[in-house]
C-alpha positions in Angstrom: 0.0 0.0 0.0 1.5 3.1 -0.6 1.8 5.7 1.4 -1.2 8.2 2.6 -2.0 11.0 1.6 -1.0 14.4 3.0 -3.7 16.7 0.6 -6.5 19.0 2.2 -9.5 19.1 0.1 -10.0 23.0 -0.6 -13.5 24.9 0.5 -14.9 21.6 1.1 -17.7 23.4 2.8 -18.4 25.8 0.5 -18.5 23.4 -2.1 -20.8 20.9 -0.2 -23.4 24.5 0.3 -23.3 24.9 -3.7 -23.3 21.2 -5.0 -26.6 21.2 -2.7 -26.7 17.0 -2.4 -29.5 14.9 -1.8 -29.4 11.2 -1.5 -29.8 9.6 -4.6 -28.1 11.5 -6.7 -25.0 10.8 -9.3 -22.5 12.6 -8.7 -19.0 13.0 -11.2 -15.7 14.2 -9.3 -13.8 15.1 -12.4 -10.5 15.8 -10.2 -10.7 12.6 -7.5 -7.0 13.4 -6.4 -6.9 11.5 -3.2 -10.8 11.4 -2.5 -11.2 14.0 -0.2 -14.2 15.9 -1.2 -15.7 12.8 -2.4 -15.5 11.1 0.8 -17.9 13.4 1.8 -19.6 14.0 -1.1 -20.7 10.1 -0.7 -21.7 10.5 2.8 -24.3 12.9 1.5 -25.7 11.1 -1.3 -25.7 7.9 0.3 -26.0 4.4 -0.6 -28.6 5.1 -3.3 -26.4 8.0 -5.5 -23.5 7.3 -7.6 -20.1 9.0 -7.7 -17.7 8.3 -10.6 -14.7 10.1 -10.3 -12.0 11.0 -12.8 -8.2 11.5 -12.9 -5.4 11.5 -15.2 -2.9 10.9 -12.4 -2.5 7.3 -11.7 -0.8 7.8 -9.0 -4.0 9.8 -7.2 -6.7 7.3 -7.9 -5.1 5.0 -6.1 -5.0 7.5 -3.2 -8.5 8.2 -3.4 -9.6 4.2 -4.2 -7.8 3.1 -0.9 -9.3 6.4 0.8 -13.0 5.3 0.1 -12.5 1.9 0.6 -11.1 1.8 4.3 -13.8 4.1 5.1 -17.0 3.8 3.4 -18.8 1.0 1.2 -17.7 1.5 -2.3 -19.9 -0.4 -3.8 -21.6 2.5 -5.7 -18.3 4.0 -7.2 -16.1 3.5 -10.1 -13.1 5.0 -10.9 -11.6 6.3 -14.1 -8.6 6.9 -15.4 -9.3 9.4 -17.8 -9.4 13.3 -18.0 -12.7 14.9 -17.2 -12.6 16.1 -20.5 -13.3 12.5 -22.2 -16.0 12.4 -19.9 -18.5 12.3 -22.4 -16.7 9.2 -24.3 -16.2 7.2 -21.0 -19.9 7.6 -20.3 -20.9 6.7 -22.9 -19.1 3.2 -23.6 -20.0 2.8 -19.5 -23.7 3.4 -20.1 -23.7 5.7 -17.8 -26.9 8.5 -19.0 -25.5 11.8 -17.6 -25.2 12.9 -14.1 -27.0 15.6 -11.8 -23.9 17.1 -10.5 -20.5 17.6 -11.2 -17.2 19.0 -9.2 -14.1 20.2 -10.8 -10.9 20.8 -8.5 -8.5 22.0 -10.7 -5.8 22.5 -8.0 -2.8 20.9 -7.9 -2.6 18.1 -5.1 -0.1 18.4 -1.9 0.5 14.6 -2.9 1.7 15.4 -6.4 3.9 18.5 -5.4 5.6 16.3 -2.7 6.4 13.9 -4.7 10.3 13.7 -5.6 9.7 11.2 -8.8 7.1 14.4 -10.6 9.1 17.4 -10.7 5.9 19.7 -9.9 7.8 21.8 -7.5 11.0 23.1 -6.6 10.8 22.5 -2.7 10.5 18.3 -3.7 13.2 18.8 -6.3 13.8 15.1 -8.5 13.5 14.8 -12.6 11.4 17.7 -15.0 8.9 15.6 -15.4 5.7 17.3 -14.5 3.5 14.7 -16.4 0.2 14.1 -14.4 0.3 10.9 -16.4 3.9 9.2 -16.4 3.0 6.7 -19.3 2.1 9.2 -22.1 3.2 12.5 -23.4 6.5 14.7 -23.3 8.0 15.6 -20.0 9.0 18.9 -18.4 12.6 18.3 -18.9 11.8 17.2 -23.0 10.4 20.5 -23.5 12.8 22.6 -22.0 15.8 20.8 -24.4 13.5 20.8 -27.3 11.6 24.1 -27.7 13.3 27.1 -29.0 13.8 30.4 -26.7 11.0 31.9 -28.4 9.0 28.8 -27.8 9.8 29.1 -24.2 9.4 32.9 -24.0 5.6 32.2 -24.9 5.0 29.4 -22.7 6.0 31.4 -19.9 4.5 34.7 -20.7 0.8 32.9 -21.9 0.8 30.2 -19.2 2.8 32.0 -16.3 2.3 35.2 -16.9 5.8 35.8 -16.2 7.1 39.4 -16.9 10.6 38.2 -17.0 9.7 35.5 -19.7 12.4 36.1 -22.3 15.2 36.9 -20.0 14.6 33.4 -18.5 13.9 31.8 -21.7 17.4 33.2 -23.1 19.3 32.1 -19.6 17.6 28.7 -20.1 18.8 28.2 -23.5 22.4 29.5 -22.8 22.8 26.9 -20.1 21.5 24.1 -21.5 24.3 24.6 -24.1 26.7 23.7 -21.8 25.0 21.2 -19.9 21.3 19.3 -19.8 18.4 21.6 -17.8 17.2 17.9 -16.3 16.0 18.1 -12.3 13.8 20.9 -10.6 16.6 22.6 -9.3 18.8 23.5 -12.2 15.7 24.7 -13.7 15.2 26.9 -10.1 18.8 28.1 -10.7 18.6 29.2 -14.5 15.0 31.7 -13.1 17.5 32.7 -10.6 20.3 33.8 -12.9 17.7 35.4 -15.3 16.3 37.8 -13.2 16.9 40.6 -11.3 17.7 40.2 -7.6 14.9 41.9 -5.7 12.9 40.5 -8.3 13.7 37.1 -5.7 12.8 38.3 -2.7 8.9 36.7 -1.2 7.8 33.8 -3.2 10.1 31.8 -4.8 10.7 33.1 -8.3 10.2 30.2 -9.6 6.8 29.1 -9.2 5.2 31.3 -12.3 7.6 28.9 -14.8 7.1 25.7 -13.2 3.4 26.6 -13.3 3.5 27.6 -16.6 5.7 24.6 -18.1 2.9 22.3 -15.8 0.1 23.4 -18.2 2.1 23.1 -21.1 2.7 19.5 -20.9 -0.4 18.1 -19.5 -2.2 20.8 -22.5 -4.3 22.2 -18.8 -6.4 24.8 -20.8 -7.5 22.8 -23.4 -9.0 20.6 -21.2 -10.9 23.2 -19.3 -11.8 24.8 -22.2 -13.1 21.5 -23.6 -14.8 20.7 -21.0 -16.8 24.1 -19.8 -18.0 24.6 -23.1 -18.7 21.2 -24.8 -18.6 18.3 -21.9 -20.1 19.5 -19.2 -23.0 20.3 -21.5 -23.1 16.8 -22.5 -23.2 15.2 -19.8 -24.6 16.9 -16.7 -28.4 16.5 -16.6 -31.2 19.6 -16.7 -31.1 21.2 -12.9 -28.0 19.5 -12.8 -24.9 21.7 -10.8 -21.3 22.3 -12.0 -18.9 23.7 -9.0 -15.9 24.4 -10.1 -12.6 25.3 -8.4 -10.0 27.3 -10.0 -6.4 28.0 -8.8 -5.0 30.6 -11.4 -6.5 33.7 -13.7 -5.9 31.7 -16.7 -8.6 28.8 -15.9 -10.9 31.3 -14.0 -11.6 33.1 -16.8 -12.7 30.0 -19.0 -14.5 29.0 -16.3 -16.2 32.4 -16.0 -16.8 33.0 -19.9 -18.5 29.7 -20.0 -20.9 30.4 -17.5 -21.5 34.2 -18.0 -24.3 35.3 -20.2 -25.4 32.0 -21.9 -28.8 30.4 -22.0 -28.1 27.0 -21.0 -26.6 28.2 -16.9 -28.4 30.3 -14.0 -25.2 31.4 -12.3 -25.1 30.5 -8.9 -21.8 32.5 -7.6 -21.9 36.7 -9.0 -18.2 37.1 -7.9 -16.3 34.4 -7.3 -15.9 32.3 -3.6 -13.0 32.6 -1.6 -10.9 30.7 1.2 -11.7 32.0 4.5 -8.6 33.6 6.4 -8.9 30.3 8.7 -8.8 28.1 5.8 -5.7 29.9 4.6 -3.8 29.8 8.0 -4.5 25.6 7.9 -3.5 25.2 4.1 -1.8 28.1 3.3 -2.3 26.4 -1.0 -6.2 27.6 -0.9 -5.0 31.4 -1.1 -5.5 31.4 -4.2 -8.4 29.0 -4.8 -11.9 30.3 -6.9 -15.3 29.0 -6.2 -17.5 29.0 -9.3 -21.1 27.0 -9.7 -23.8 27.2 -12.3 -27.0 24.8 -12.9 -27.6 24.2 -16.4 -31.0 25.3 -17.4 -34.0 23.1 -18.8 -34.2 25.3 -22.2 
């Protein structure tokens, strides 16, 4: 058995209030991670609802599959390893006719950034690989050898917002001239060179590239943008209630266009929900979380 797992589930509250569960109902968890909101998402709709929940990370379903299992009858969930984006697909080759709510935590898990083997973050350091699934795909460290400094300069600048973007790209490219960019913390070291000094004072400098280079290779935004405006369509039933969590501008405002002035969704959130201050004191990573939820319309 592997190890457990060390993530908090996010505004678990507030997202309980706004998924507004019954017994009986179906429920999709799009981003299972290690099972924490639907743990109690499946105390709520008891014996009689279904959960299905998604992830692309092997690694996280596991989590969450031992999770339920130890403490709750799992007899009415099943687990896939797929994104939330081929929802539509799976549930259809499952037989599975739509679903009355769905929950979207696009965060990043504690699990994933602890863990040396992924390369998500600089404090775990290990290999660029940054893949939320190890079997397919181009890692972190591929990219960065491969793509030209131009290549990089956008990455950085779309994904990370990164005002520095080309001085790091350049720096990046220089050094891996002279030897390979391949663990967290040469990649840490070529942001540090790059900028300016004060520009490294607060939060690690880092964390805009390794966020941007994250949603690079696992192609993050398409897969939002896939799924607010042509999956969750599909496959979430009239009345049915999309709560979705956001950890960064970029998604927020796919999330926010998808909902905002169209037909098919009664907003449920006018501005979006935040962490609490107390939430933030216990897991400092919910600072930057966003609380959006919308019930699609019978049209």
């Amino acid at each position: 058995m592997d190890s457990p797992s060390v993530h908090l589930p996010v505004m678990f509250r507030e997202v309980l209030h706004y998924l507004q569960l019954t017994e009986g109902l179906s429920v999709m968890d799009g981003t299972v991670g290690a099972g924490g909101h639907s743990q109690k998402i499946l105390d709520q709709i008891g014996s009689d609802g279904q959960l299905f929940g998604f992830d692309r990370d092997p690694m996280m379903l596991n989590h969450s599959r031992q999770k339920i299992t130890q403490t709750s009858d799992h007899s009415n969930v099943q687990f896939f390893h797929s994104s939330y984006a081929e929802a539509a697909e799976v549930f259809a080759e499952a037989n599975i006719d739509g679903v009355d709510r769905v929950l979207l935590d696009l965060g990043l898990s504690s699990d994933q950034l602890a863990d040396r083997e992924r390369g998500f973050g600089f404090d775990a350091g290990g290999p660029l690989d940054m893949r939320f699934d190890t079997s397919s795909g181009h890692s972190a460290e591929e990219l960065i050898s491969t793509a030209n400094q131009q290549q990089l300069e956008s990455i950085f600048t779309e994904f990370g917002e990164e005002k520095f973007a080309r001085q790091i790209a350049a720096e990046i490219c220089q050094q891996r001239t002279r030897r390979p960019i391949q663990t967290t913390e040469d990649l840490e070291a070529c942001v540090m060179a790059a900028i300016p000094r004060a520009a490294g004072k607060g939060r690690n400098p880092a964390t805009r590239v390794f966020q941007a280079l994250r949603i690079a290779v696992n192609n993050e935004l398409e897969h939002v943008q896939r799924m607010m405006t042509t999956v969750l369509p599909a496959i979430l039933k009239p009345n049915g209630i999309a709560v979705i969590l956001t950890f960064h501008s970029l998604e927020d405002r796919i999330v926010k266009s998808a909902f905002k002035g169209q037909k098919e969704w009664q907003v449920l959130t006018k501005t979006p929900i935040e962490s609490t201050p107390a939430e933030i004191r216990l897991n400092p990573r919910s600072r930057s979380a966003k609380l959006r939820a919308a019930m699609r319309r019978i049209l």
